[in-house]
N, C-alpha and C positions, 0 to 999 in steps of 0.2 A: 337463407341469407339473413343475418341480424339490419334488423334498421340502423339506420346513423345515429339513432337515442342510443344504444345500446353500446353502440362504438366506441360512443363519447364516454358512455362514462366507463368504459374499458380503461381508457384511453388517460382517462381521470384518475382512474384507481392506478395505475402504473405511473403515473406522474407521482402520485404521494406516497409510491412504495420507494420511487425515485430518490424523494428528497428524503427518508426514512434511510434510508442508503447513503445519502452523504453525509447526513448526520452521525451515523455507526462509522463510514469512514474515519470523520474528524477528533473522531473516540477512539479509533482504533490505535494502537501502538504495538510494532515490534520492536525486533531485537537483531540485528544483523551483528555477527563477531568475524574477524579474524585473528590469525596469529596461534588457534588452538584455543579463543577463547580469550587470551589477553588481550584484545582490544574489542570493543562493543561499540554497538553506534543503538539508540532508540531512534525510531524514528516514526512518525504520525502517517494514520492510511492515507493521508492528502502527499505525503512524500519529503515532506517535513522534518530536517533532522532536529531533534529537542533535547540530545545527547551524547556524549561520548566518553568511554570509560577506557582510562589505558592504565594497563596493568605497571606500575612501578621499574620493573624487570626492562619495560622497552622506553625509560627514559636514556636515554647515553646519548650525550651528543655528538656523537661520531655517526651515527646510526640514523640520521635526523629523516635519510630517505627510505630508508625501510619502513619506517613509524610512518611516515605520510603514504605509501603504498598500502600499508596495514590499513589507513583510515579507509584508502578508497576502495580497497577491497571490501571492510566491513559494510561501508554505504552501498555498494552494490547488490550486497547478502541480503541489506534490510531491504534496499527497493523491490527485491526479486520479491520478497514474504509479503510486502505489501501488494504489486500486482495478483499475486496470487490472492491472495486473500479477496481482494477487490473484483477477479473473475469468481470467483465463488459467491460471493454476493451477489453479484451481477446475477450470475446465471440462477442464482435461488428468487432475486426478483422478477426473472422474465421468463423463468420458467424454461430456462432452457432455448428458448426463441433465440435464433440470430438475429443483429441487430444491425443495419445499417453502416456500411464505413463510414468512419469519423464522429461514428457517437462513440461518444465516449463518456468518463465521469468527471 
């Protein structure tokens, strides 16, 4: 059985792989699209959208609800790429370890 010196600085080193991990988050960026690619959204591993690109073709103003269905589609796609991603860091910081419900990042 490790002493509680040992724990702690376990314990220490995963807190600073922690914050190494939200920093990469905050850097991270995808790219969620729908529409076949005519609409794009970037958006930051924190879930942050910092973009949106619509292709030309889906401006018509008759159409005004498809193109808002298209955004929320694309924002879904990026969120999806961000939790994923953010599980994969996860799990390469903790080594695979399950973590307690409600921790989260």
């Amino acid at each position: 059985m490790k002493n509680f010196t040992d724990i702690m600085k376990q314990a220490k080193a995963l807190q600073s792989k922690m914050e190494g991990l939200q920093t990469e988050l905050e850097a991270l960026e995808v790219e969620g699209s729908s529409g076949g690619g005519l609409l794009r959204v970037t958006m930051s591993g924190k879930g942050a959208v910092k973009g949106i690109s619509i292709d030309p073709s889906l401006m018509k103003e008759d159409e005004r609800e498809i193109l808002e269905d298209l955004i929320v589609a694309a924002c879904a796609d990026a969120k999806a790429k961000v939790e994923r991603a953010a599980a994969e860091k996860m799990q390469s910081v903790t080594g695979g370890l399950p973590l307690p419900p409600g921790f989260g990042l």
